[in-house]
C-alpha positions in Angstrom: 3.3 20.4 -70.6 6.3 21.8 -69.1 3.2 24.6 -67.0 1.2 21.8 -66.0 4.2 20.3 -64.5 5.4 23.6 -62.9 1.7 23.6 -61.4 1.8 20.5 -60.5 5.2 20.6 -58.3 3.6 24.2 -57.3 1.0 22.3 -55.5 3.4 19.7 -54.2 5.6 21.9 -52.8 2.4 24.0 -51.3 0.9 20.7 -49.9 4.6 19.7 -48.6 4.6 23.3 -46.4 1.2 22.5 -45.3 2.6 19.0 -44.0 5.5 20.7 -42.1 3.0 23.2 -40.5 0.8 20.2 -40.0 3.5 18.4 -38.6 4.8 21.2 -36.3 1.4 21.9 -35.0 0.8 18.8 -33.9 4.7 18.1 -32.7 3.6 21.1 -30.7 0.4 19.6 -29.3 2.0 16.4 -28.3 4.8 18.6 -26.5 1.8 20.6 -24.7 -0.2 17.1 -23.6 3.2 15.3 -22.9 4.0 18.4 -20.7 0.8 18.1 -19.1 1.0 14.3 -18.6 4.3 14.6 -17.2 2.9 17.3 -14.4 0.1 15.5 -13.4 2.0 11.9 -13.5 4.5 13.8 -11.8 1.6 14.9 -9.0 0.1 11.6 -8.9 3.1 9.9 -8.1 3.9 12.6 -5.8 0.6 12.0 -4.3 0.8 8.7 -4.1 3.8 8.7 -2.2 2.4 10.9 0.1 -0.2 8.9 0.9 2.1 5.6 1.3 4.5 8.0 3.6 1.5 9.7 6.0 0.3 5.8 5.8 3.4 4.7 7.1 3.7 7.7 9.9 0.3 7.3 11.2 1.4 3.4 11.4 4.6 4.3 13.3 2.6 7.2 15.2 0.2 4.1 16.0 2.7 1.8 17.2 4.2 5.1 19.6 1.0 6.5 21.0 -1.5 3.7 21.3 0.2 0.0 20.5 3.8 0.4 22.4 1.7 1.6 25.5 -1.1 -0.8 25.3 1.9 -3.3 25.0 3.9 -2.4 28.4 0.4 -1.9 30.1 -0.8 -5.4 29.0 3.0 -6.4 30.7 2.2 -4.7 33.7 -1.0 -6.6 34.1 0.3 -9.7 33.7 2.9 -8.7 36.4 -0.3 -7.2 38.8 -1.5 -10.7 38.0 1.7 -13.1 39.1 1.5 -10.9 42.0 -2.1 -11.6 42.7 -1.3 -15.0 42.8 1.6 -15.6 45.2 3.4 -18.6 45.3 3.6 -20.2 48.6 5.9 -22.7 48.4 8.5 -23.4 51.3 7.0 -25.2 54.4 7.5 -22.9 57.8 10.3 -24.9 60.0 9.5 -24.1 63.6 13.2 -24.1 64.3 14.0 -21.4 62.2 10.8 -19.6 61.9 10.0 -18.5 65.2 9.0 -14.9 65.2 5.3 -15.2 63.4 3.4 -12.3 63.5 -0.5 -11.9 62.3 -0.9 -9.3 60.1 -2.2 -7.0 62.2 0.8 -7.7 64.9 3.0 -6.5 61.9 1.2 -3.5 61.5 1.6 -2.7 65.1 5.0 -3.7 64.8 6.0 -1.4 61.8 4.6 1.0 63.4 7.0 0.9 66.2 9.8 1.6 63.9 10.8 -2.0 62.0 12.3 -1.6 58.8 14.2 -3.7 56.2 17.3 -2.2 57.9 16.1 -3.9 61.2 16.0 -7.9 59.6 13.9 -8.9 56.6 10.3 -10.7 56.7 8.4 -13.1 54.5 4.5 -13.8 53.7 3.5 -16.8 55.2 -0.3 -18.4 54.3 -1.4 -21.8 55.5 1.5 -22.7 57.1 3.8 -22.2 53.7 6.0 -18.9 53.5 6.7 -17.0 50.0 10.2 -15.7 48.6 8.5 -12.7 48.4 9.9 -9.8 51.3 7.1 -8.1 53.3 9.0 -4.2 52.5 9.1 -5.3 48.8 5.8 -6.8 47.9 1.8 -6.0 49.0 0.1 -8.7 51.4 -2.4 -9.6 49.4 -3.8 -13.4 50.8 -1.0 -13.1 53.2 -2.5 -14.0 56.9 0.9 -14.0 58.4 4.6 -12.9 58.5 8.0 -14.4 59.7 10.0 -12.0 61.0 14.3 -12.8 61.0 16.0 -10.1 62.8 19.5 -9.1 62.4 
């Protein structure tokens, strides 16, 4: 009795070593795949960032080359437009507004040396003069100009 229990706790203590081993071995395969899940997690999230940061820069590299300059050029034609459309809003008063020239009496003029330095002149259309100064603004539906000299 006493063999059979020798052989017995033989093979226990055989099977117990092949547990360990087992045990070991795979210890050491879940190291390997945990090793390997933690690289390529660690890439993925790496990637992934990546991609949220070159997402972000080409929005930011948007907004600088294409959105911020469409922006201002959309301001500027809304300023091109106002201008287009000039308000003509204070009635000529022939006391005051005496020197009315046509617009091609101005170019003459001009040409003979006036500038802002000389007096200052307005757009005048229909009888009604602008704010807007003739050395400061284009004609555009202008017909005439008051002229106030120094």
């Amino acid at each position: 009795m006493k063999t059979y229990l020798n052989n017995i706790w033989k093979k226990l203590l055989a099977f117990d070593a092949q547990i360990e081993k087992s045990i070991v071995l795979i210890n050491e395969k879940l190291l390997v795949w945990m090793l390997i899940f933690t690289v390529f997690a660690g890439l993925f999230v790496g990637f992934m960032i990546g991609i949220s940061i070159n997402i972000w820069l080409g929005i930011a590299m948007a907004d600088a080359f294409y959105i911020i300059p469409l922006y201002f050029a959309l301001k500027r034609h809304e300023a091109n437009q106002k201008l287009k459309t000039r308000q003509y809003n204070i009635k000529l008063d022939p006391d005051l507004d005496e020197d009315i020239y046509t617009l091609e009496e101005w170019e003459i003029a001009k040409v003979q040396c006036i500038n802002n330095y000389d007096g200052c002149g307005y757009w005048v259309k229909n009888g009604m003069k602008s704010n807007d100064e003739v050395f400061n603004t284009p004609e555009l539906d202008a017909t005439h100009i008051t002229w106030y000299s120094k």
